[in-house]
C-alpha positions as a Python dict, from the first residue, in 0.01 Angstrom:
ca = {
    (1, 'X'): (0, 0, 0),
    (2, 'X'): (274, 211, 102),
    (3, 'X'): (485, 181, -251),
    (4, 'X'): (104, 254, -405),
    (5, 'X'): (90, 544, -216),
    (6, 'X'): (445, 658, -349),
    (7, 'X'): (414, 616, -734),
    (8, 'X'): (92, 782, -702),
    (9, 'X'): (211, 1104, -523),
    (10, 'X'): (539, 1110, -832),
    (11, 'X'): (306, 1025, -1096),
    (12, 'X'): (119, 1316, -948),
    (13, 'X'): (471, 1580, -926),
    (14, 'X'): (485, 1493, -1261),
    (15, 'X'): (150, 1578, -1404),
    (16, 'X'): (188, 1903, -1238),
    (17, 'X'): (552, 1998, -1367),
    (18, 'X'): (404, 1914, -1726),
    (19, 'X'): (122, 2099, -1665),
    (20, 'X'): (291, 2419, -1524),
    (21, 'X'): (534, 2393, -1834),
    (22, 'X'): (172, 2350, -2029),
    (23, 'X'): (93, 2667, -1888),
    (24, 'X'): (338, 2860, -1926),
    (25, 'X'): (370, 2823, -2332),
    (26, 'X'): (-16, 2918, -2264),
    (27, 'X'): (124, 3260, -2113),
    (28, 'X'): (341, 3304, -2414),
    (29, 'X'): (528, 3551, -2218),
    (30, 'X'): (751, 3747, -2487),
    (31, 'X'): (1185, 3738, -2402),
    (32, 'X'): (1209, 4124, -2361),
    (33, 'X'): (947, 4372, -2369),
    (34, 'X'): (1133, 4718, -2426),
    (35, 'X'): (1441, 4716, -2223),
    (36, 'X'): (1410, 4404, -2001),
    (37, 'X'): (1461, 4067, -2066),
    (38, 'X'): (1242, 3763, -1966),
    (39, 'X'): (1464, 3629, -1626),
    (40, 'X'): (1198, 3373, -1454),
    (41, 'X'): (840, 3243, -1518),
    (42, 'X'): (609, 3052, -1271),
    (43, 'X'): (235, 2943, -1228),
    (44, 'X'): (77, 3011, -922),
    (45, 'X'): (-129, 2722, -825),
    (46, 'X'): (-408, 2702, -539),
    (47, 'X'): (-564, 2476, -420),
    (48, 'X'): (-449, 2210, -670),
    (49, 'X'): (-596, 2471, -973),
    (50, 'X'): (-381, 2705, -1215),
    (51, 'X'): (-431, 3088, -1092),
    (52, 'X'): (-191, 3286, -1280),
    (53, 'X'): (148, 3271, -1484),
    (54, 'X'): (377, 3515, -1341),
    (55, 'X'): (705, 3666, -1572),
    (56, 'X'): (944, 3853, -1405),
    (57, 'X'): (1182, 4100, -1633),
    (58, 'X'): (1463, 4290, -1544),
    (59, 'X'): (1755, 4463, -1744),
    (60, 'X'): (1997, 4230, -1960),
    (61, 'X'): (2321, 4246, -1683),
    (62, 'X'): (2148, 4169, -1408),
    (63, 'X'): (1975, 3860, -1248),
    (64, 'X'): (1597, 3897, -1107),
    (65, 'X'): (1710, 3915, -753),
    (66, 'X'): (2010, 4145, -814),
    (67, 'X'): (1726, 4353, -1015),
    (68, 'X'): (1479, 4369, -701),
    (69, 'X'): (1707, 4401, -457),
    (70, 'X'): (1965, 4716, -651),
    (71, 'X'): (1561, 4916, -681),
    (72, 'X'): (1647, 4865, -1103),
    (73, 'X'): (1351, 4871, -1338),
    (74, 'X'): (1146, 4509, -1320),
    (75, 'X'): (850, 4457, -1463),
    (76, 'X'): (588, 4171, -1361),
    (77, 'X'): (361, 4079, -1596),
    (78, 'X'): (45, 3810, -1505),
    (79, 'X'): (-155, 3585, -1728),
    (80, 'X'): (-461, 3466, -1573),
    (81, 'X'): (-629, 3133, -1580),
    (82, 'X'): (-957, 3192, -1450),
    (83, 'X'): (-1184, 3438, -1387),
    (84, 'X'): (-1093, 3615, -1014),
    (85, 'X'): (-1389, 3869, -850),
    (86, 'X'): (-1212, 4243, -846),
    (87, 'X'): (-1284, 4241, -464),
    (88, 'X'): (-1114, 3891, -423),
    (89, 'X'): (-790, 4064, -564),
    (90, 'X'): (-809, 4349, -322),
    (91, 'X'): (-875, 4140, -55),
    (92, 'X'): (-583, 3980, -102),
    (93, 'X'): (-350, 4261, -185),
    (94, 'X'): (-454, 4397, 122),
    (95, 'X'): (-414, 4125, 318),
    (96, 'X'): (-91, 4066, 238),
    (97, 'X'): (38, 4418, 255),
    (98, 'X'): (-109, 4442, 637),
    (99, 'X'): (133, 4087, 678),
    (100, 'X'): (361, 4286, 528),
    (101, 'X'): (334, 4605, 784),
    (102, 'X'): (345, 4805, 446),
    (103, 'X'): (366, 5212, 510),
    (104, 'X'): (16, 5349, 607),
    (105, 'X'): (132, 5678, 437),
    (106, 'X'): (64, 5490, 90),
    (107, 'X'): (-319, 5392, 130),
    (108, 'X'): (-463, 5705, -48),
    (109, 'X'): (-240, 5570, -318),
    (110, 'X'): (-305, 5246, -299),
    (111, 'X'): (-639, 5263, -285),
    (112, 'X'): (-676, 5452, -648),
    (113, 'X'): (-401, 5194, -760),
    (114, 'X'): (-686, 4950, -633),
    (115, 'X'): (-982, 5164, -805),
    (116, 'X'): (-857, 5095, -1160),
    (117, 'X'): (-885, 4701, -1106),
    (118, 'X'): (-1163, 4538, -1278),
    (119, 'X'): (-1324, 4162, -1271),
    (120, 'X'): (-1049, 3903, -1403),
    (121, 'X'): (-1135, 3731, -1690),
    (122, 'X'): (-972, 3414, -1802),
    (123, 'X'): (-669, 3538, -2102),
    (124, 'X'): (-675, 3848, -1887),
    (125, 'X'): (-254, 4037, -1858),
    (126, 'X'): (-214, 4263, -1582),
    (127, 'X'): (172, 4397, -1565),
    (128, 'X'): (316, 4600, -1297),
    (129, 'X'): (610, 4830, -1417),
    (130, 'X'): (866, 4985, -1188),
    (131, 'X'): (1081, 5248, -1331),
    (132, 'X'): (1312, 5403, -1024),
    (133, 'X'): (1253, 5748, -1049),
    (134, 'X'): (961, 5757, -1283),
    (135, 'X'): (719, 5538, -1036),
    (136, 'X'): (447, 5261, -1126),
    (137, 'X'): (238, 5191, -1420),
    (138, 'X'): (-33, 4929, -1391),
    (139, 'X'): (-182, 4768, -1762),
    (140, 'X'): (-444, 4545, -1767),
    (141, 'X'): (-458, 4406, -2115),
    (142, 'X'): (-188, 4638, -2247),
    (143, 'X'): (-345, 4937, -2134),
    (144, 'X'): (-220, 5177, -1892),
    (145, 'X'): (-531, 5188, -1650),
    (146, 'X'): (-237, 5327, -1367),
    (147, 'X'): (20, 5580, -1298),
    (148, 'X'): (190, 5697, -1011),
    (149, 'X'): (561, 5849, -978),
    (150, 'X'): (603, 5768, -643),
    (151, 'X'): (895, 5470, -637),
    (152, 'X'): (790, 5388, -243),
    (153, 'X'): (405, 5232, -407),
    (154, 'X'): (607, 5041, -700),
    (155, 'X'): (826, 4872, -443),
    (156, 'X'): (553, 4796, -191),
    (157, 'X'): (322, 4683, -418),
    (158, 'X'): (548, 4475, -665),
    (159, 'X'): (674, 4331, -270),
    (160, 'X'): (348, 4140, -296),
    (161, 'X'): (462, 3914, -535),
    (162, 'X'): (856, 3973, -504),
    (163, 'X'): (892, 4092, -97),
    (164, 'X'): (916, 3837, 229),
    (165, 'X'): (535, 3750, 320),
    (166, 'X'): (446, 3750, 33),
    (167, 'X'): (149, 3573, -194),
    (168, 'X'): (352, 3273, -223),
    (169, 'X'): (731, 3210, -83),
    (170, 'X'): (746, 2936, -382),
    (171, 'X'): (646, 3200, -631),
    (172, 'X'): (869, 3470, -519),
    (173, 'X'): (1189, 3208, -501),
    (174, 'X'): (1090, 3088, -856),
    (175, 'X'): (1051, 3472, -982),
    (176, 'X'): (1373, 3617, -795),
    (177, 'X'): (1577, 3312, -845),
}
């Protein structure tokens, strides 16, 4: 029962490495969008179901992590799966940014950042760009729906994904790594 109980649980790893590498060519992420260059992709799972691809960009000569951690220009960009409810999403933003003991000074901003979010529909890109010096843009769909030029928002709301406390541990490692 035991050795059963084994092959089933790697028969089941292996379904879901082929099916995150599935998703991914799903995502079609493109290798550099302006400057940056593709470093990592993932696929957020929960639950046992597919929420998201995640692509992580940075410039050519550095890593991800070197990226993130120097305050360079990184871009996230998010392919969704399945449809998510707008208030689910700011639920868990906010969650997660209160885990985070993110500045209180940034809610006014954060909370028009959150006002331009919409229902997620499955095929849905949203793509968080940090620029040092120039701020945050937020596209949904290749659209800018979200502009701010304060660097302090871009880094604590791109620490959602990329920060400590995060979303997902396993998803920031994969992303920064």
């Amino acid at each position: 029962m035991r050795q059963l109980l084994i092959c089933w649980v790697m028969m089941l790893s292996l379904t879901a490495h082929a099916s995150d590498a599935d998703r991914l060519k799903q995502a079609a992420f493109p290798a550099q969008v302006d400057e940056l260059v593709l470093k990592n992709q993932a696929v957020l799972n929960y639950l046992w179901a597919d929420v998201y691809a995640a692509a992580l960009y940075a410039p050519q000569a550095l890593s991800a992590r070197q990226a993130w951690d120097q305050q360079k220009a990184v871009r996230l960009a998010l392919y969704y799966f399945r449809d998510i409810d707008r208030s689910d999403v700011i639920k868990a933003a906010t969650a997660t940014l209160e885990r985070q003991q993110a500045n209180g000074r940034l809610k006014p901003e954060i909370e028009k950042l959150h006002a331009s979010f919409r229902d997620i529909r499955g095929g849905d890109r949203y793509a968080l760009d940090f620029l040092p010096g120039r701020g945050l843009n937020l596209e949904i769909n290749d659209q800018v729906v979200f502009s701010s030029s304060n660097d302090e928002l871009a880094r604590t709301y791109l620490g959602i994904w990329l920060g400590p406390k995060g979303l997902s541990e396993s998803l920031r490692e994969k992303l920064l790594n």
